[in-house]
DSSP file (Angstrom, degrees, kcal/mol; ACC not computed):
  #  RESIDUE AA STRUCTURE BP1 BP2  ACC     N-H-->O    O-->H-N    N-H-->O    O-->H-N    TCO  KAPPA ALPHA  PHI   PSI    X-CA   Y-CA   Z-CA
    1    1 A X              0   0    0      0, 0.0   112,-0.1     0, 0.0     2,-0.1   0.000 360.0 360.0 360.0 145.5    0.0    0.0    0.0
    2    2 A X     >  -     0   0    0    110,-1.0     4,-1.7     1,-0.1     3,-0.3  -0.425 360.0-115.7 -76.5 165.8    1.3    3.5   -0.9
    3    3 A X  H  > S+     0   0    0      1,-0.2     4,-2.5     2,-0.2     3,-0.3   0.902 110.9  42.9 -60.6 -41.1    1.8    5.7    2.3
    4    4 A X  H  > S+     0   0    0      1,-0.2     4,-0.8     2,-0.2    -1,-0.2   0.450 113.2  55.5 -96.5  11.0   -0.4    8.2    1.9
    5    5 A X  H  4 S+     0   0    0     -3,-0.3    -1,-0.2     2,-0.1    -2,-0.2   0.913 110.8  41.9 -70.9 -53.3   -2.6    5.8    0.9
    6    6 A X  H  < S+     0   0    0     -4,-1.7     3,-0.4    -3,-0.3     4,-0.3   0.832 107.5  64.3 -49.1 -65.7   -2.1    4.0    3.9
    7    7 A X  H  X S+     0   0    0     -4,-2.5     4,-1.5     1,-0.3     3,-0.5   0.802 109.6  41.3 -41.6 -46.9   -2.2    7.3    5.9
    8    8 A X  H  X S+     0   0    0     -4,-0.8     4,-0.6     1,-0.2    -2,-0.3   0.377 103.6  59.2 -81.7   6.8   -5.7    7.8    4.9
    9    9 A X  H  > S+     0   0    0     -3,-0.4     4,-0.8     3,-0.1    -1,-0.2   0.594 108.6  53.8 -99.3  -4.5   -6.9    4.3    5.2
   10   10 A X  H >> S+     0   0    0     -3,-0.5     3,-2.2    -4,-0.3     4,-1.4   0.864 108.5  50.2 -90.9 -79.9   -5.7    4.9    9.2
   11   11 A X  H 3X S+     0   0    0     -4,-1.5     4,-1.4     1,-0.4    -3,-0.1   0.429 113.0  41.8  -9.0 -54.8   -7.7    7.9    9.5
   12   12 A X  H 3X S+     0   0    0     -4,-0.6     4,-2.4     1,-0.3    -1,-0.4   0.769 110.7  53.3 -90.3 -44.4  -10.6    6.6    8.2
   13   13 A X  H <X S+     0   0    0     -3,-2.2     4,-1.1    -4,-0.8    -1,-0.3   0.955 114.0  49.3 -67.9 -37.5  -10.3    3.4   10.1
   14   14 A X  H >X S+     0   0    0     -4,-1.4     4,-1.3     2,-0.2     3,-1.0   0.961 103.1  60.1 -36.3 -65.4   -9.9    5.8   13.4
   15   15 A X  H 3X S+     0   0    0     -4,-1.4     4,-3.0     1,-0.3    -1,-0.2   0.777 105.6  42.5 -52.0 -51.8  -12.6    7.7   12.6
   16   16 A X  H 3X S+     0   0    0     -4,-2.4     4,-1.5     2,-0.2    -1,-0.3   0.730 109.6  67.5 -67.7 -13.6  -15.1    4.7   12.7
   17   17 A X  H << S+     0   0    0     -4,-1.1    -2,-0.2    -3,-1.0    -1,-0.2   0.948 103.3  35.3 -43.8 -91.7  -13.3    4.0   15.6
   18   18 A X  H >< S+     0   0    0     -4,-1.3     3,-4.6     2,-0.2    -2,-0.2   0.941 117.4  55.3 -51.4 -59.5  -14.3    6.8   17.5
   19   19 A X  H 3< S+     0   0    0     -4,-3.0    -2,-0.2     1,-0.3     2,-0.2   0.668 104.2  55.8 -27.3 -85.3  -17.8    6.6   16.0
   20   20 A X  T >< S+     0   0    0     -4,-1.5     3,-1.4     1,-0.3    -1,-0.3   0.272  94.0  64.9   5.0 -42.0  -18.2    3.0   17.0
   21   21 A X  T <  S+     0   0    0     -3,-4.6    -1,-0.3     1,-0.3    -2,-0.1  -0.149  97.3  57.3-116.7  54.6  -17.5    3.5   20.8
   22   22 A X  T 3  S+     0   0    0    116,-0.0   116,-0.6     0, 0.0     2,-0.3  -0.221  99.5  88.1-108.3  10.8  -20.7    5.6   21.1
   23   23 A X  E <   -A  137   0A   0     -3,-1.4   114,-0.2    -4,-0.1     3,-0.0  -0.912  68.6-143.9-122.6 169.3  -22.7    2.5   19.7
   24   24 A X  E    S-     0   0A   0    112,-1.2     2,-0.2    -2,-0.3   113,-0.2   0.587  77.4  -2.4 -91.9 -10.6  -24.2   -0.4   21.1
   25   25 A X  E     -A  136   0A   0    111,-1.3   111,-1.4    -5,-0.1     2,-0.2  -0.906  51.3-164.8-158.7 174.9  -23.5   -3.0   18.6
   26   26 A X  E     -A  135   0A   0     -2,-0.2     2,-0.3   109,-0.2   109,-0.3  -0.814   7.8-156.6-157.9 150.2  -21.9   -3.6   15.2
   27   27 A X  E     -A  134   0A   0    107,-0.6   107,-3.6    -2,-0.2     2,-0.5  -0.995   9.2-165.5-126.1 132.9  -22.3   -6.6   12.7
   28   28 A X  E     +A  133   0A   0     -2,-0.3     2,-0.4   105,-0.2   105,-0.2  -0.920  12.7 177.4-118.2 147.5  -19.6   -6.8   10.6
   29   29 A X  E     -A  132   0A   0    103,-1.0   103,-2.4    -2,-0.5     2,-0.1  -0.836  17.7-142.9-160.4 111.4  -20.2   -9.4    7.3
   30   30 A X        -     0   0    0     -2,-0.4     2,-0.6   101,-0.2   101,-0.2  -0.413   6.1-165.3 -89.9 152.5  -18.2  -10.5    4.2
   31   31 A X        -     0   0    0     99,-0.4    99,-0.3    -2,-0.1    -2,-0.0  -0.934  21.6-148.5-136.5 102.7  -19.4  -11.2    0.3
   32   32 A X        -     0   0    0     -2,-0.6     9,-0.6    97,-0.2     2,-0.5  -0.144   8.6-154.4 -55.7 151.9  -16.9  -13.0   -1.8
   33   33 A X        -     0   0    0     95,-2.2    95,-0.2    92,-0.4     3,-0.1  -0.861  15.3-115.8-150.5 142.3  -16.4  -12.7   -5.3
   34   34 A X    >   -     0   0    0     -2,-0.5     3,-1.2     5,-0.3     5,-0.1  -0.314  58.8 -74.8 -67.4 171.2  -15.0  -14.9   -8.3
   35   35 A X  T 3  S+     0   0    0      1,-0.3     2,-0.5     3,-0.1     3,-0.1  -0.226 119.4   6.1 -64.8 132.5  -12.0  -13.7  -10.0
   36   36 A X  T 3  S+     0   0    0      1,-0.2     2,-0.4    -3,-0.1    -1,-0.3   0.131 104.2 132.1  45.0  -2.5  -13.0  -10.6  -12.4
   37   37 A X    <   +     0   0    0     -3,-1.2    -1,-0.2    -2,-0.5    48,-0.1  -0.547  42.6 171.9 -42.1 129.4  -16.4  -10.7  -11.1
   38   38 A X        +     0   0    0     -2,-0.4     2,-0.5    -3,-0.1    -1,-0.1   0.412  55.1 115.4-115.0  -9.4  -18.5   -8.0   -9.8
   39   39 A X  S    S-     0   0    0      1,-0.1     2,-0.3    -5,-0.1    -5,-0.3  -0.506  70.1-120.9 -41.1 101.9  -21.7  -10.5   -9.5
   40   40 A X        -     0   0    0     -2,-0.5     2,-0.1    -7,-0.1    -1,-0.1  -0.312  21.6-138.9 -43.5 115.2  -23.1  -11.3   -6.6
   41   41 A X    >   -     0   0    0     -9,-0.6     3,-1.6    -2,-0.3     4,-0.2  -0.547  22.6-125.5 -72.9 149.3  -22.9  -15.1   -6.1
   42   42 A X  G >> S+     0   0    0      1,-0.3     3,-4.3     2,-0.2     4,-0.6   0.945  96.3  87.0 -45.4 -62.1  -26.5  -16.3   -4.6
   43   43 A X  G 34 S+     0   0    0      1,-0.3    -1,-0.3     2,-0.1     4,-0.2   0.627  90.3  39.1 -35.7 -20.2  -25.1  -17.8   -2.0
   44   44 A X  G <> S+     0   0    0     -3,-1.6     4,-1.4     2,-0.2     5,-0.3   0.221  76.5  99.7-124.6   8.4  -25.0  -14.8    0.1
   45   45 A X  H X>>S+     0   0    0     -3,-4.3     4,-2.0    -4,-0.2     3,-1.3   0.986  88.1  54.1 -57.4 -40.6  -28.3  -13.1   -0.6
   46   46 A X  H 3X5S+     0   0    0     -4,-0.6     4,-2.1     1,-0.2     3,-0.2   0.964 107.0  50.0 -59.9 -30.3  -29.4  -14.8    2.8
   47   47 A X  H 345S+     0   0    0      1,-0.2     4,-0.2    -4,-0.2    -1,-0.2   0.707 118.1  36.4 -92.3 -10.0  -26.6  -13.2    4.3
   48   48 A X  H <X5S+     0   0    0     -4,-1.4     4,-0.6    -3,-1.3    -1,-0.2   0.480 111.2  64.8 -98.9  -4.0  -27.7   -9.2    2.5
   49   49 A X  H  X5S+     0   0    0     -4,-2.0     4,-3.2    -5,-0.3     5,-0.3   0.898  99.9  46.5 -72.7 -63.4  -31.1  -10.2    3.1
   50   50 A X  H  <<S+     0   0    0     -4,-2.1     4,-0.5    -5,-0.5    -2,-0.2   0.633 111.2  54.6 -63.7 -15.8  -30.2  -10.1    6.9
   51   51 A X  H  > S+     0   0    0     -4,-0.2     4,-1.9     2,-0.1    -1,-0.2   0.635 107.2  45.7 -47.4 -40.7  -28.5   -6.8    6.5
   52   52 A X  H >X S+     0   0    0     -4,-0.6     3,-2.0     1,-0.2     4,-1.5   0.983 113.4  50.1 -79.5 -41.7  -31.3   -5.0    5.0
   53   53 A X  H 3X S+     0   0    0     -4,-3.2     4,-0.8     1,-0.3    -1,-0.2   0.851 114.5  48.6 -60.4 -31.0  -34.0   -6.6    7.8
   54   54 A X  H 34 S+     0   0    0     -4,-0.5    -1,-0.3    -5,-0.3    -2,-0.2   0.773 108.7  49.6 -91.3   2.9  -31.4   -5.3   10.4
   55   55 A X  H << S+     0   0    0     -3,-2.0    -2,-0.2    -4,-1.9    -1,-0.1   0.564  99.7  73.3 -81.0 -21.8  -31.0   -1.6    8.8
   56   56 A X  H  < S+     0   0    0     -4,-1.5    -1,-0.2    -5,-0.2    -2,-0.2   0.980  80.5  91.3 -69.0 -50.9  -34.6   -1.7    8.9
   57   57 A X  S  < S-     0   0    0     -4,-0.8     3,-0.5     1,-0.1    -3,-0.0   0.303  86.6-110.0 -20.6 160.4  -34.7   -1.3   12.8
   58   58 A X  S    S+     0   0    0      1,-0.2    79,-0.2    79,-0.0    -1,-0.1   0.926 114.0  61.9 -83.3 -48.9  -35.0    2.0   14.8
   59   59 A X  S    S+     0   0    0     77,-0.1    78,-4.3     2,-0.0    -1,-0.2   0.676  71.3 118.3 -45.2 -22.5  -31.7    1.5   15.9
   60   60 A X  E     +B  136   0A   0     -3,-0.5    76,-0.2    76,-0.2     3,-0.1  -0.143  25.6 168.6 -47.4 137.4  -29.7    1.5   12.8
   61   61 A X  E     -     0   0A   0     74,-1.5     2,-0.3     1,-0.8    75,-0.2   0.507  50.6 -19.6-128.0 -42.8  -27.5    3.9   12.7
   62   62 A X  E     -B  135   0A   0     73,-1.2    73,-1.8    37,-0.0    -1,-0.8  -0.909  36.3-148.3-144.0 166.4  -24.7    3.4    9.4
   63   63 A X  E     -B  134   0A   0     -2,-0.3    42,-1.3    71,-0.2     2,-0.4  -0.920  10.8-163.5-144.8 136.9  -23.4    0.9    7.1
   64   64 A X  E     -B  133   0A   0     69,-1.7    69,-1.7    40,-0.2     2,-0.4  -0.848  14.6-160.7-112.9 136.3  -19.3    1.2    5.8
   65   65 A X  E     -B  132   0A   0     -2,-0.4    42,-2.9    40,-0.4     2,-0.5  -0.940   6.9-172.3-156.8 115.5  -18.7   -1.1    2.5
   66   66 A X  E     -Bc 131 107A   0     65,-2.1    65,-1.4    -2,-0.4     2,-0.5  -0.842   3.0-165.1 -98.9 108.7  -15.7   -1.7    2.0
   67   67 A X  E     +Bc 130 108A   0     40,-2.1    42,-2.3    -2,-0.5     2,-0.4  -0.724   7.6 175.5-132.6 168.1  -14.4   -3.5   -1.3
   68   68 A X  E     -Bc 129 109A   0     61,-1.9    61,-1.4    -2,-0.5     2,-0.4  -0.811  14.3-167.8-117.7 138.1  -11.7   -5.1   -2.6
   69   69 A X        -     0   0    0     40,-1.0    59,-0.1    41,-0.5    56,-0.1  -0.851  25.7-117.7-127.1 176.5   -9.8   -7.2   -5.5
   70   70 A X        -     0   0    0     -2,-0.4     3,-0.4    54,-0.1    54,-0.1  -0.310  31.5 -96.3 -83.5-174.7   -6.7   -9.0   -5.9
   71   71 A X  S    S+     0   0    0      1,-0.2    -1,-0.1    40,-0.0    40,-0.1   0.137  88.0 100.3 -82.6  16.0   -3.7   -8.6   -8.1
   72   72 A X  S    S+     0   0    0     52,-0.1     2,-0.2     6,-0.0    -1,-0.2   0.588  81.6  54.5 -94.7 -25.8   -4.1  -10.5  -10.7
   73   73 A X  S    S-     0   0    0     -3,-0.4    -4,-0.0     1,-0.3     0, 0.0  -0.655  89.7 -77.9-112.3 171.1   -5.2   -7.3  -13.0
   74   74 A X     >  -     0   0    0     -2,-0.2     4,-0.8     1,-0.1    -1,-0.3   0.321  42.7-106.2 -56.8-164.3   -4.0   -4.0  -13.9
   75   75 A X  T  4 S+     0   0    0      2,-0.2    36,-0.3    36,-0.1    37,-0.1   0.939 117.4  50.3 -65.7 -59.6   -4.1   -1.0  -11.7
   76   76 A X  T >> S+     0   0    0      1,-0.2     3,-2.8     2,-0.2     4,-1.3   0.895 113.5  39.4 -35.8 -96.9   -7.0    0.5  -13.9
   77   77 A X  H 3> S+     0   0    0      1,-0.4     4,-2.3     2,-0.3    -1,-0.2   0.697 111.8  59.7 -39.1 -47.9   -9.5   -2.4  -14.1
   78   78 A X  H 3< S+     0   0    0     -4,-0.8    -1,-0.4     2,-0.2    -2,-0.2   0.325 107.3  51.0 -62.5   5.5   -8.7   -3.4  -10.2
   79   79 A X  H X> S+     0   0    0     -3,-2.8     4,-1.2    31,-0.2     3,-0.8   0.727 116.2  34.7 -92.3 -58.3   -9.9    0.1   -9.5
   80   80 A X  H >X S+     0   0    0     -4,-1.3     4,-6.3     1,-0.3     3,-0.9   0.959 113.6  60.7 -69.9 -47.5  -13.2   -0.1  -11.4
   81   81 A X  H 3X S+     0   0    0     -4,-2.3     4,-2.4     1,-0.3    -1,-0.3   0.853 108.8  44.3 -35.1 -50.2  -13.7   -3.9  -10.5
   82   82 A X  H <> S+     0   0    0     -3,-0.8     4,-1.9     1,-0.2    -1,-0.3   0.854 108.9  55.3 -83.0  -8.7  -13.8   -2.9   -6.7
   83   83 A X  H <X S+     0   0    0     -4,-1.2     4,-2.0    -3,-0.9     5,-0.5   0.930 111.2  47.4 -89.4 -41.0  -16.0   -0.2   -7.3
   84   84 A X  H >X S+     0   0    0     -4,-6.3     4,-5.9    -5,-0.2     3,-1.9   0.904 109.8  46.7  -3.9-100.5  -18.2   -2.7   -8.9
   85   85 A X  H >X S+     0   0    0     -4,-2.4     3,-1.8     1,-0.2     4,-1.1   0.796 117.5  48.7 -30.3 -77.4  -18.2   -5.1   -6.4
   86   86 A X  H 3X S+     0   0    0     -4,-1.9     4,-0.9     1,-0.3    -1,-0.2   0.610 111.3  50.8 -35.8 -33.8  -18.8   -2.0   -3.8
   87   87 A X  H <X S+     0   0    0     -4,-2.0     4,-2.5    -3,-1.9     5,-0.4   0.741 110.2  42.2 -80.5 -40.7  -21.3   -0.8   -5.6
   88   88 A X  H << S+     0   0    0     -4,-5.9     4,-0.5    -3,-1.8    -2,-0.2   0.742 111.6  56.4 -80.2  -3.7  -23.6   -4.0   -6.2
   89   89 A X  H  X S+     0   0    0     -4,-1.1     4,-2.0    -5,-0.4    -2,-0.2   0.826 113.2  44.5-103.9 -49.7  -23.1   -4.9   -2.8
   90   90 A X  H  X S+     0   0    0     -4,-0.9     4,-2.4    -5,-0.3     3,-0.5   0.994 116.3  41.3 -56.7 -81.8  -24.7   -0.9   -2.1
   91   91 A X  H  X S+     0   0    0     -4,-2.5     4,-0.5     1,-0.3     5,-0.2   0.834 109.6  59.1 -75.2 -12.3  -27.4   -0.8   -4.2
   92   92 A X  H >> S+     0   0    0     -4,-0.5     3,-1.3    -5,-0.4     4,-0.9   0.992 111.8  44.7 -57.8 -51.4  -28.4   -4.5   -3.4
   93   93 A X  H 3X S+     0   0    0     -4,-2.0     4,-0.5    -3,-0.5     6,-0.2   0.712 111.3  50.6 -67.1 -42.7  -28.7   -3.5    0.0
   94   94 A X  H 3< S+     0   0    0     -4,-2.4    -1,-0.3     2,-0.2    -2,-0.2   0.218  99.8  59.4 -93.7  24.9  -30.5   -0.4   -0.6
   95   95 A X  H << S+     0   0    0     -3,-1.3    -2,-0.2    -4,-0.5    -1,-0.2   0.608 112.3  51.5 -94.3 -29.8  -33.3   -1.8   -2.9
   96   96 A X  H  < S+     0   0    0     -4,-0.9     2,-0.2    -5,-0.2    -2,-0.2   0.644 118.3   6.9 -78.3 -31.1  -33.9   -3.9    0.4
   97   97 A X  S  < S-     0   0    0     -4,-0.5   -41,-0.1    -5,-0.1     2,-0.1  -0.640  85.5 -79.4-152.8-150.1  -34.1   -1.4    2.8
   98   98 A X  S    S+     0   0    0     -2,-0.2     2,-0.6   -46,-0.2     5,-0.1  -0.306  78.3 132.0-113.4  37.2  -34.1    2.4    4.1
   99   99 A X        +     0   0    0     -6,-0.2     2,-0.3    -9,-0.1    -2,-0.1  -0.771  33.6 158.2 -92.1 136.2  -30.0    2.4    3.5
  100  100 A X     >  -     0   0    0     -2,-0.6     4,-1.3     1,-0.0     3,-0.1  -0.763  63.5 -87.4-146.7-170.5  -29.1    5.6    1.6
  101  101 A X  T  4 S+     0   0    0     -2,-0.3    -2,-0.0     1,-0.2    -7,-0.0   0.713 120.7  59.7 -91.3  15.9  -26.7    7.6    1.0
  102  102 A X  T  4 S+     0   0    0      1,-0.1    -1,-0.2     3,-0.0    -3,-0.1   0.916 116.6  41.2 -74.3 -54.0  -27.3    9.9    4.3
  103  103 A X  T  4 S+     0   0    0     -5,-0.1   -40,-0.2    -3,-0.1     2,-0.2   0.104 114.4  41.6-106.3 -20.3  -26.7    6.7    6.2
  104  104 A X     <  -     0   0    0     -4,-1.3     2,-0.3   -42,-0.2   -40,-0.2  -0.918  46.9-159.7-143.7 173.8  -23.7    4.8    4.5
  105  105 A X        -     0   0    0    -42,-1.3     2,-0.5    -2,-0.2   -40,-0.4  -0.830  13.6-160.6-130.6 160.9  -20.2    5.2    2.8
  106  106 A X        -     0   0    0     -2,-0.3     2,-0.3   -42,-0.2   -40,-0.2  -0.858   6.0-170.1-173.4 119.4  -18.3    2.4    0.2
  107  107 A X  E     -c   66   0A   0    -42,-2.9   -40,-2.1    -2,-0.5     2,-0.3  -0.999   5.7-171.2 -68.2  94.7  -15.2    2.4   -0.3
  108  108 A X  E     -c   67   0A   0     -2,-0.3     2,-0.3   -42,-0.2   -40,-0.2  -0.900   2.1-169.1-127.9 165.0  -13.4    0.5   -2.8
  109  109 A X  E     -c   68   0A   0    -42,-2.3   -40,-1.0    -2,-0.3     6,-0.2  -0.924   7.0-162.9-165.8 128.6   -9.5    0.1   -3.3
  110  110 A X        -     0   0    0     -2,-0.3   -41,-0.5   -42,-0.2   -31,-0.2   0.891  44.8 -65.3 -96.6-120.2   -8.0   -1.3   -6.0
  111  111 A X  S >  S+     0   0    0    -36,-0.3     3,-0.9     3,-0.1   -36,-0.1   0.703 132.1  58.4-108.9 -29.8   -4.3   -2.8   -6.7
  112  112 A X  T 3  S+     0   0    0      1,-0.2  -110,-1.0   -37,-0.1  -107,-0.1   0.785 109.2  47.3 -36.8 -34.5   -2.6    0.5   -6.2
  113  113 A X  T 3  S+     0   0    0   -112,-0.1     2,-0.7  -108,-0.0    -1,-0.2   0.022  85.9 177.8 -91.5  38.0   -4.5    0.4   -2.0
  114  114 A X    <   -     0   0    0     -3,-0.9    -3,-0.1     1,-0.2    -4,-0.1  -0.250  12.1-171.1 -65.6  94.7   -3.2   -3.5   -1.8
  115  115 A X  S    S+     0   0    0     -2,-0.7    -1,-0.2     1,-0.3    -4,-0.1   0.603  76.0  25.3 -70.1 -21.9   -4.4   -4.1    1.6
  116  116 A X  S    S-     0   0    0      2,-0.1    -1,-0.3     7,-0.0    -2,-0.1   0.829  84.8-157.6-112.1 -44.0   -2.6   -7.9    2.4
  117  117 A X        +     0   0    0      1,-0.3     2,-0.3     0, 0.0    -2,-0.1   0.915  49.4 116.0  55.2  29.3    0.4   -7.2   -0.2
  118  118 A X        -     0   0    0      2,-0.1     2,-0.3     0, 0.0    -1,-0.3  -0.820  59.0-142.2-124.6 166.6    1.1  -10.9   -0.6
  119  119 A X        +     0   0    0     -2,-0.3     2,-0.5    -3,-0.1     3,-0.1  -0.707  49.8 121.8-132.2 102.9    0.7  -13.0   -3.6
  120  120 A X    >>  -     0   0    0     -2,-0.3     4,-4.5     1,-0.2     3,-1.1  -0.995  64.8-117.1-153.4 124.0   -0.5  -16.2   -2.9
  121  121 A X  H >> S+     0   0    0     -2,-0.5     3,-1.5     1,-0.2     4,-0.6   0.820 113.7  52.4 -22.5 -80.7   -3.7  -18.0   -4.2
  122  122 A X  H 34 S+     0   0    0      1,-0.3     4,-0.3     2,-0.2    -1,-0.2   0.454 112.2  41.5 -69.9 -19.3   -5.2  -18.2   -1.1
  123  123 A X  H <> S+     0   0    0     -3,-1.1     4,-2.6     2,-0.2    -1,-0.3   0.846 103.3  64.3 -50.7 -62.6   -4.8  -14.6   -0.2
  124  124 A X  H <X S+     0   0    0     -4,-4.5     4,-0.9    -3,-1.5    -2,-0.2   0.739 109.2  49.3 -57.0 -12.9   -5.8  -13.4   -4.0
  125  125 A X  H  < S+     0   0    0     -4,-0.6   -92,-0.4     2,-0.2    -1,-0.3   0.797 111.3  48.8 -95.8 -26.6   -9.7  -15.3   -2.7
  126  126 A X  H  4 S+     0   0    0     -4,-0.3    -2,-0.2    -5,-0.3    -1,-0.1   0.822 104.7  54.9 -88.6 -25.6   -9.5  -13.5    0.3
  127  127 A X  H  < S+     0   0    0     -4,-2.6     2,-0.7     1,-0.1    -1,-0.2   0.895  89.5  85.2 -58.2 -56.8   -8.8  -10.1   -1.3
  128  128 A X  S  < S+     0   0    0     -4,-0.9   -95,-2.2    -3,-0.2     2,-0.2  -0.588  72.0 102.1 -92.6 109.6  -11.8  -10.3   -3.5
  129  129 A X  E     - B   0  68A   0    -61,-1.4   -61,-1.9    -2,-0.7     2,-0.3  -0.949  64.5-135.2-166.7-177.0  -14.4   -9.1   -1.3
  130  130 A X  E     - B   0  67A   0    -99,-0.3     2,-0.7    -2,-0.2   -99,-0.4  -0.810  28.0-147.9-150.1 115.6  -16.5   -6.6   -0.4
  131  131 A X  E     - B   0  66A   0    -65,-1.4   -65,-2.1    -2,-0.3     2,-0.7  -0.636   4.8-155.2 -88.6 120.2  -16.7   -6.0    3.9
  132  132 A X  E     -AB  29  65A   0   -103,-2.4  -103,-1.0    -2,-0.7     2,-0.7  -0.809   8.9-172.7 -80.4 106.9  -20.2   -4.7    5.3
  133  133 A X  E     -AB  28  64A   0    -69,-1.7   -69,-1.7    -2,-0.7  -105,-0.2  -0.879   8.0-174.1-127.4  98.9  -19.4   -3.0    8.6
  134  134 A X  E     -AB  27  63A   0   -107,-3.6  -107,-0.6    -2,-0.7     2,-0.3  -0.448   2.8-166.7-100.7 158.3  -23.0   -2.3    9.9
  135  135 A X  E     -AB  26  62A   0    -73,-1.8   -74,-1.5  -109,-0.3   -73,-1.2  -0.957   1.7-167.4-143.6 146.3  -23.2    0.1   13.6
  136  136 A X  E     -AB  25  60A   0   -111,-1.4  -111,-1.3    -2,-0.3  -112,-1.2  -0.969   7.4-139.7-140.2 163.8  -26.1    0.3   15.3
  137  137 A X  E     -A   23   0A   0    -78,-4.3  -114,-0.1    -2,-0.2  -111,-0.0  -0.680  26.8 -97.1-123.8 163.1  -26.9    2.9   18.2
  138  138 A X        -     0   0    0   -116,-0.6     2,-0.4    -2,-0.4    -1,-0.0  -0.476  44.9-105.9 -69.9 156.7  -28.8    2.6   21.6
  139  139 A X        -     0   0    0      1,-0.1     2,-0.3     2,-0.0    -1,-0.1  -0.699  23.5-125.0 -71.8 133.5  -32.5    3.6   21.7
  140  140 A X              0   0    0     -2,-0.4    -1,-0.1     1,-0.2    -2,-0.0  -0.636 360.0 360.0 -87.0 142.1  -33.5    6.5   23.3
  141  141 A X              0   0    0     -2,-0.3    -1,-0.2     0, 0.0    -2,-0.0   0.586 360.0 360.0 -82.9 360.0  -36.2    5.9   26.1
């Protein structure tokens, strides 16, 4: 990862940080994706299904989506690819429920942000992903 790349991915990870320890919970939830895909595989609609049904609650407070690819393509195309991915992963979620753009952030970083910086198969599956990092806030009585 470049440094000031880096520099701003600490910020930002701070920043939720702080949010975070004025809420009462968080669910955090990962969506895999095949190699040059931006698809959702099926397999994890139960698991955005159960996102949108908890964003529906009074408690909801944000959703962060974060996404990712491996290294296997150029700089360019590993840019647009995570903003894909980030992006189907967004508007699935908000076809499902009250998430909008008041209410969330997405993030994608591409092979210029290369967050693990290994090259190993098993890595390059793990890379391609997209993380939902959901906060929710106490009710006021």
């Amino acid at each position: 990862m470049h440094k000031n790349c880096l520099h701003i991915f600490l910020a930002i990870l701070l920043s939720f940080f702080l949010q975070s320890s004025h809420a009462q919970s968080s669910i955090v939830r990962s969506i895999y994706f095949k190699t040059g895909s931006s698809a959702i595989n099926k397999k994890y609609t139960p698991v955005l299904k159960e996102l949108s049904e908890k964003a529906a609650s009074d408690s909801f407070g944000y959703v962060r989506i974060f996404a990712f690819t491996d290294t296997t393509g150029s700089e360019e195309y590993n840019d647009a690819l995570s903003g894909k991915r980030a992006h189907a992963v967004y508007n699935y979620l908000s076809s499902l429920s009250k998430i909008d753009a008041t209410n969330s952030l997405v993030i994608w970083l591409g092979e210029s942000n290369d967050v693990y910086d290994l090259h190993a198969p098993v890595v390059h599956q793990q890379q391609r992903c997209v993380d939902i990092w959901m906060t929710f806030y106490k009710r006021k009585q």
